[in-house]
C-alpha positions in Angstrom: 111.3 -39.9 -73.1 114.4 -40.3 -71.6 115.7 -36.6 -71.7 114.9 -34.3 -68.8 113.1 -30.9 -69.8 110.4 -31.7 -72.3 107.9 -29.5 -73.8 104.5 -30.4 -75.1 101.8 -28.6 -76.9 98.3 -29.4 -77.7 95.9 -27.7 -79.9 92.7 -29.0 -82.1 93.0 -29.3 -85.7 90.1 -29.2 -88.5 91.3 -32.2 -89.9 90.4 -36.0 -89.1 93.2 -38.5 -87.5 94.2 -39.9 -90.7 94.9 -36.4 -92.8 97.3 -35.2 -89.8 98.7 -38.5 -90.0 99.5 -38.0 -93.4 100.5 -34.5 -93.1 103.1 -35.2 -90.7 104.7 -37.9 -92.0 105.1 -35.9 -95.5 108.1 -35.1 -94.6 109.8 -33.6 -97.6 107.1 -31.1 -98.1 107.9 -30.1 -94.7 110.1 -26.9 -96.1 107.0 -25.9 -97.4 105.3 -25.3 -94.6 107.5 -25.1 -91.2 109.0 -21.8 -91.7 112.9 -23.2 -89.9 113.4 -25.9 -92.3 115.7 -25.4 -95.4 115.7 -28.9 -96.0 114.3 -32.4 -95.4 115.5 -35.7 -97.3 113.7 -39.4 -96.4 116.8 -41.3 -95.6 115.3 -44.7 -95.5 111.8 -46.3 -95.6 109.4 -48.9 -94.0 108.1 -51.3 -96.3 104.6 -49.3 -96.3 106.5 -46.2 -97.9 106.8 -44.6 -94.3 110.0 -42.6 -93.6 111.8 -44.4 -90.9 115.3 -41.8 -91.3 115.2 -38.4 -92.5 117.7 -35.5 -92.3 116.9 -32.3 -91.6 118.5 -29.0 -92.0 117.1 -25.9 -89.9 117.8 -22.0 -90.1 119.1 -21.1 -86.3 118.9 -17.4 -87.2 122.8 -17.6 -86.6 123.7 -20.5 -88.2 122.0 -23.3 -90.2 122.2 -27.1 -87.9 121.3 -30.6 -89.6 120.2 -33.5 -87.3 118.7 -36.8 -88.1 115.7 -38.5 -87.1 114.5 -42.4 -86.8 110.7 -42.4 -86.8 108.7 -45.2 -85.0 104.6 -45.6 -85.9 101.5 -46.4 -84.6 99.3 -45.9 -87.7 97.4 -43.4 -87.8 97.6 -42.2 -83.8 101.2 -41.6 -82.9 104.8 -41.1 -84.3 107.9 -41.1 -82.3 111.2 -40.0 -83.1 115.3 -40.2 -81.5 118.1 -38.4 -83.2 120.6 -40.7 -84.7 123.2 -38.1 -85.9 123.7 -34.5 -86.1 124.8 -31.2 -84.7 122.2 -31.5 -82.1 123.2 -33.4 -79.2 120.0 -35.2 -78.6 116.4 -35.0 -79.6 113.6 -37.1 -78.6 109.7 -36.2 -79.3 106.1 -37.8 -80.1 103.2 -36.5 -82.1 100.1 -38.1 -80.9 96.3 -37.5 -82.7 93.0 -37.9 -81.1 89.9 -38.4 -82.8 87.6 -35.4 -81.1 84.7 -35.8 -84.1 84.8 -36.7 -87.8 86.4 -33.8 -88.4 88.6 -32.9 -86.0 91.3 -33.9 -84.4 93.2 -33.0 -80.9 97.6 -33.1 -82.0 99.9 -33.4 -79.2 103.5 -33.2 -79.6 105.9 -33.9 -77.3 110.0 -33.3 -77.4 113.0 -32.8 -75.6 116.2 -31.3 -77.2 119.9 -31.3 -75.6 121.6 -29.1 -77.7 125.3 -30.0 -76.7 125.6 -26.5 -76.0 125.4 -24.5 -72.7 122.4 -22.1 -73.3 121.1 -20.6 -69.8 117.9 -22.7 -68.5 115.5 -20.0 -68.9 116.4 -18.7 -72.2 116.5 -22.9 -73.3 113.4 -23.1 -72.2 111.4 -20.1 -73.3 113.2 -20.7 -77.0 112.2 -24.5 -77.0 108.2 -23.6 -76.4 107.8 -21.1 -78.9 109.8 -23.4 -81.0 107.4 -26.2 -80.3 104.6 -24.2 -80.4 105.2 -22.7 -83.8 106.1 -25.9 -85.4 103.1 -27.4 -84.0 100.5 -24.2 -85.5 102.4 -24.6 -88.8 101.7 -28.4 -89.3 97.9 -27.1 -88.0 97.8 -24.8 -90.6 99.4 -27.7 -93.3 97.1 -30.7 -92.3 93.8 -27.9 -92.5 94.7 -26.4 -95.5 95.0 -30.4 -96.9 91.3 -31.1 -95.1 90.1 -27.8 -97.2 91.5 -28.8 -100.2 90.2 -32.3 -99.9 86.6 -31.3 -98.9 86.8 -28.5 -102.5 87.2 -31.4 -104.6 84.6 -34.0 -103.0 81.8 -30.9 -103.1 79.5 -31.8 -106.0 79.6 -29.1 -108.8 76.5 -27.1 -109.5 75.0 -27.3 -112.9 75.5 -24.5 -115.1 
């Protein structure tokens, strides 16, 4: 990452690699589960159906700010992402998954954000780690709440 300041957050997930994988790169169900964004469009694609551009727009409590990102893969391990137009000035990041057992997985994400605005450096800072951290326990939640759902319909039903 070429931008100075970056944040990263780490936390384990009850999900395995390829359901995070597949949880984060859902990305126009992502207004359903990260709280900030209003909206999320896939731009353009890979040839394998993965989003390579998407728009997003986000609730700033005082005003609403679209940005696009270009997303690179490593399937099923690691995403990266560079803003390519916006009302951000620049944002760069990774999400990187790491098979801990069957079942679980360890999710790092990594991102720094220039806003293109002068916010002081400890007030940037504070807001961009609970920003980070928030998004990253709402896609912990999402990819979960996808491993419950999936492990309900593979239980065998009881006879009646």
């Amino acid at each position: 990452m070429a931008l100075s300041g970056a944040q990263e957050f780490t936390t384990e997930v009850n999900a395995p690699v390829d359901l995070c994988f597949s949880t984060i790169t859902s990305f126009e169900s992502y207004p359903e589960w990260f709280s900030s964004i209003e909206h999320s469009r896939v731009i353009d694609r890979y040839r394998d159906g993965l989003g390579k551009v998407v728009e997003y727009r986000i609730d700033m409590k005082l005003k609403s700010i679209r940005y696009v990102l270009e997303y690179e893969y490593e399937k099923p391990t690691q995403l990266v992402w560079h803003s390519v137009d916006g009302d951000i000035e620049a944002i760069e990041g990774r999400y990187l998954f790491e098979r801990v057992s069957a079942k679980i997985s360890r999710a790092s994400c990594r991102q720094a954000v220039s806003m293109g605005f002068w916010v002081p450096g400890p007030i940037r800072k504070i807001m961009e780690r609970q920003a980070l951290q928030q998004s990253v326990l709402e896609f912990k939640a999402a990819a979960e709440a996808a491993a419950q759902e999936t492990s309900v319909r593979r239980r065998p039903r009881g006879k009646g």
